[in-house]
Every structure is written in structure tokens, then in C-alpha cells.
C-alpha positions in Angstrom: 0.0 0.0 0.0 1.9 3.3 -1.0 1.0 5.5 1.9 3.8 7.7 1.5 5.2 10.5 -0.9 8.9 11.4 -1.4 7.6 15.5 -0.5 6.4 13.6 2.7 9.0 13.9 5.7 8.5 12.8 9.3 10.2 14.3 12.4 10.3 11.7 15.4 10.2 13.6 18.5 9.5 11.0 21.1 9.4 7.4 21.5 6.1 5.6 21.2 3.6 6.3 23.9 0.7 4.6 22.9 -0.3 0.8 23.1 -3.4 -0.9 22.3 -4.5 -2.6 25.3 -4.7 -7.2 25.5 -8.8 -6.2 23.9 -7.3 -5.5 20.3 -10.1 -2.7 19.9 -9.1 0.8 18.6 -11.4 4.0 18.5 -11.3 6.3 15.6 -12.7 9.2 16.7 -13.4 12.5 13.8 -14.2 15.6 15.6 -16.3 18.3 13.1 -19.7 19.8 13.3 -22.5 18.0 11.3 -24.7 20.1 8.3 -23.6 20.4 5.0 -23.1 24.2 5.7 -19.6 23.4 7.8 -18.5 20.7 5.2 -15.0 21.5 3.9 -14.5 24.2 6.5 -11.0 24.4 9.0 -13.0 23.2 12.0 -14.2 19.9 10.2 -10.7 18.4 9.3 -11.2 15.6 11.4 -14.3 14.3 9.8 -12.4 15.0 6.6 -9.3 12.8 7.6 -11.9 9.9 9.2 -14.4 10.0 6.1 -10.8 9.9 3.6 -9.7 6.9 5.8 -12.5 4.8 6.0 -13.2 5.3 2.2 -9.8 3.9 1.5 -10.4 0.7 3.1 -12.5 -1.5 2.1 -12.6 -3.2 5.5 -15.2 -0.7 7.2 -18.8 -1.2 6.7 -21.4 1.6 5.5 -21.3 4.4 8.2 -24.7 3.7 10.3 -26.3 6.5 12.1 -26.8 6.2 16.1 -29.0 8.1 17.5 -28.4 6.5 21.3 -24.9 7.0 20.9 -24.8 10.3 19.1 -22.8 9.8 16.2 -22.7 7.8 12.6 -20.2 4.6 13.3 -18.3 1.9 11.5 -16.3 -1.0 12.1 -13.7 -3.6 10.4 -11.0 -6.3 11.2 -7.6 -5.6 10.7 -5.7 -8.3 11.1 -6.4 -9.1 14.9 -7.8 -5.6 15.7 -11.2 -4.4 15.7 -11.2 -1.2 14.6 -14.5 1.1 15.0 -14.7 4.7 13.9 -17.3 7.1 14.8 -17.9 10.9 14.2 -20.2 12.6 16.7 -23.4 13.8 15.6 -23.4 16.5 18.3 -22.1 20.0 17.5 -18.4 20.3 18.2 -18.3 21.7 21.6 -20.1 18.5 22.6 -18.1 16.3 21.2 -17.2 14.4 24.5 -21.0 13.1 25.0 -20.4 10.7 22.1 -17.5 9.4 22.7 -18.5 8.5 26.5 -21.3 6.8 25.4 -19.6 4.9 22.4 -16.5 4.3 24.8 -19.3 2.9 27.5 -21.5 1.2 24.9 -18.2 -1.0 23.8 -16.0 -1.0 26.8 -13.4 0.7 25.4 -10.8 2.9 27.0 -9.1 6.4 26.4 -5.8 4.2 25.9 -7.5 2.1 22.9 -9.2 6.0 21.3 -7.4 8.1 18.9 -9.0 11.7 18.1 -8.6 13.7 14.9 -8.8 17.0 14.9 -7.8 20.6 13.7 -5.0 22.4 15.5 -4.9 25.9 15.7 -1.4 26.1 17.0 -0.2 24.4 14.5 0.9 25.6 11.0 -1.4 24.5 7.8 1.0 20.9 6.6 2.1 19.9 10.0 0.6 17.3 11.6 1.2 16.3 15.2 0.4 13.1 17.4 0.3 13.1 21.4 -0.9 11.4 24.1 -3.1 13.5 26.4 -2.2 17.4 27.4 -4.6 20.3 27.3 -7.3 21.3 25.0 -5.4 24.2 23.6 -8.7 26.3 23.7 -9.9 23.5 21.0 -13.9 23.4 22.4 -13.9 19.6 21.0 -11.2 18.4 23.2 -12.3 20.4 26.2 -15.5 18.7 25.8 -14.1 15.1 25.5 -11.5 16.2 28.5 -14.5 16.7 30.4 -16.9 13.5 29.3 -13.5 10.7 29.1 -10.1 12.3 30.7 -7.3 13.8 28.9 -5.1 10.5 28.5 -6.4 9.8 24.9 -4.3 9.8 21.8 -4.4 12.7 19.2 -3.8 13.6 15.6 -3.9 16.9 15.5 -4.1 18.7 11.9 -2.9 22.1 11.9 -5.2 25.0 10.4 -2.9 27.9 11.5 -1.9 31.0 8.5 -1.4 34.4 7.7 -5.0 34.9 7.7 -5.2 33.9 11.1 -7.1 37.2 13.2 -4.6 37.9 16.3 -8.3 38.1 18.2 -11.6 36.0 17.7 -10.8 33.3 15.5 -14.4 31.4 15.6 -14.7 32.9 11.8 -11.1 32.0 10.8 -11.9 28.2 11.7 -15.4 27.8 10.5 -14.2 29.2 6.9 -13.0 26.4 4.1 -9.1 25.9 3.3 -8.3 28.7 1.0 -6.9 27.5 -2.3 -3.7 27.2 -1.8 -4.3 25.4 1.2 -6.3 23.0 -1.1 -4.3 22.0 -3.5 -2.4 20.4 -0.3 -5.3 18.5 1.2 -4.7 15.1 -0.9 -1.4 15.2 0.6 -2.8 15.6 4.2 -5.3 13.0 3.8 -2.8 10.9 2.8 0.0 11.6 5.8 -2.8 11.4 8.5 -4.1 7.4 6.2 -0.5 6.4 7.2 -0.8 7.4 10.6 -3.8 5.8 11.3 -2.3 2.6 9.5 0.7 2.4 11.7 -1.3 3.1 14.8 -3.5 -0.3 13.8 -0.8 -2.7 12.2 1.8 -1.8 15.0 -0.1 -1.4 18.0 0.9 2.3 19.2 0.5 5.7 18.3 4.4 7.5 18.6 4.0 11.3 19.7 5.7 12.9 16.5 5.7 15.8 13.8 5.4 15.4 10.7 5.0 18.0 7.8 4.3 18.0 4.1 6.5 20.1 2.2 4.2 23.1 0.7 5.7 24.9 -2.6 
């Protein structure tokens, strides 16, 4: 499977952090608002990175909406892992409701959940992955910080650019990638893929950056 591009380049910060636990269950876990009117916007790059994913594999099943669980969920086998992927059907600031109840529903833990999301503090073409931290002002994660703890792993997309505002930046994120910004977003969808690949196939998520080289 060619995951990777030669522009593609990968900074390892840390050693690996993240196992999945003896269950062999991992959470997927897109954070966006639902509506067609925030589809393509900044705040919706985790849905954009989950919906790319799961597309690509023909492993998932057809996304099935939940209304006891607040979200539209998938599943498949890889290899000896269960994966299941979800995206909250709740606006973003409650976010962490969801993912309780799907976390509850299949006994699943913050150490088997990765979250994808947008990342103001990071640059537009870096991605970074952590375990736990702060929410970073990001309403998403405060709300699953809140609902589940902070000790879950993140991919975290940066959205950050010149066009940033220095102030209120609730426009800034709810706007769509500008076009430069999407002539890139192949390339992003296929960096976070791999990520989410490695995380499956070799049972951890490492806290790194990595970045896409942008012309």
C-alpha cells in the first residue's frame, strides 16, 4: 500500500507512547460539526481525515447512524484488531457526550481512542500526534476532556496561517481551506491514512511531527 510520498517527511520527537491494550479494539474518533453548511471548512478536518480513511479501506462497513450514541459509526477487522470509527453527531463543543457513550456502549478505553482533529497552534501541513495534554482552547477536546479524561491519543491537523485574526478566531476556523491550502489537502489526507495505519498494524500511536513540504 503506498502510503507515503517522497515530498512527505517525518520528524520523530518522542518514542512511542501509545499501546493498544490485550482487547485489540481501537477507536477512531473524527471531531467536526454535522450540516452540509460546515462541510470543507477548517473546523471539520477531522471528519475530513476519518471520512478519507475509512473510504480507502474497504474493510469498514457503510457508516450507520446512532441516535443513542450520538454519532454515525463503522467497524472492520484488521488483522487481529477491531477497529471502529465514529464521528459525533453532536455540535463540536459536545463532542465528548459521544464518545463517552460509544467508549461505555463498547468498553473501550481512552488508551484504545485516537481523536482527529484541527490544531490551531499548528501551522497548515504539519501534523502532530500526542498522548493526552490540554485542549489548547480547542472546544472539541475540552468537551471530551470533560466527558472521558485527557489521557487519549491525538492527531492533531494544523489550520494555522497568515489569515489567522490575532483576536476572535471562531470565523477563521469555521471558513473552508483557501486555495492554496487545497491543493495540499490530498497530501494531508494521505499523511494522517498512514498514521492511522501504523497506529493499527503496529499497536501504538508515537507522539511525533510530521510536515508536508508546501511549494
Amino acid at each position: 500500500m503506498g502510503l507515503f510520498q517522497k515530498k512527505l517527511q517525518s520528524d520523530v520527537k518522542h518514542a512511542p507512547l501509545y499501546t493498544i491494550g490485550g482487547q485489540q479494539t481501537l477507536l477512531l474518533v473524527g471531531l467536526g460539526n454535522p450540516g452540509d453548511a460546515y462541510n470543507g471548512t477548517r473546523h471539520n478536518a477531522g471528519f475530513d481525515c476519518l471520512d478519507a480513511f475509512v473510504r480507502g479501506h474497504d474493510e469498514f462497513s457503510q457508516w450507520v447512524t446512532k441516535k443513542d450514541l450520538s454519532c454515525t459509526i463503522t467497524s472492520g477487522l484488521f488483522g487481529s484488531v477491531k477497529v471502529i470509527a465514529i464521528k459525533p453527531t453532536t455540535f463540536m463543543n459536545d463532542s465528548g457526550r459521544a464518545v463517552k457513550a460509544v467508549q461505555t456502549f463498547y468498553k473501550i478505553a481512552n488508551s484504545q481512542t485516537i481523536v482527529v482533529h484541527d490544531e490551531l497552534a499548528l501551522p497548515f501541513g504539519q501534523i502532530r500526534t500526542s498522548i493526552g495534554g490540554s485542549s489548547a482552547g480547542h472546544n472539541g477536546i475540552k468537551s471530551l476532556i470533560a466527558h472521558c479524561g485527557e489521557d487519549f491519543g491525538r492527531v492533531r491537523i494544523g489550520i494555522d496561517n497568515a489569515q489567522k485574526p490575532t483576536g476572535d478566531t471562531k470565523d477563521f476556523v469555521l471558513k473552508a481551506f483557501n486555495s492554496a491550502e487545497k491543493s495540499h489537502l490530498d497530501a494531508l489526507l494521505r499523511e494522517t491514512e498512514s498514521i492511522l495505519v501504523e497506529s493499527i498494524f503496529q499497536h501504538k500511536l508515537s507522539a511525533e511531527t510530521r510536515s508536508f513540504i508546501i511549494d
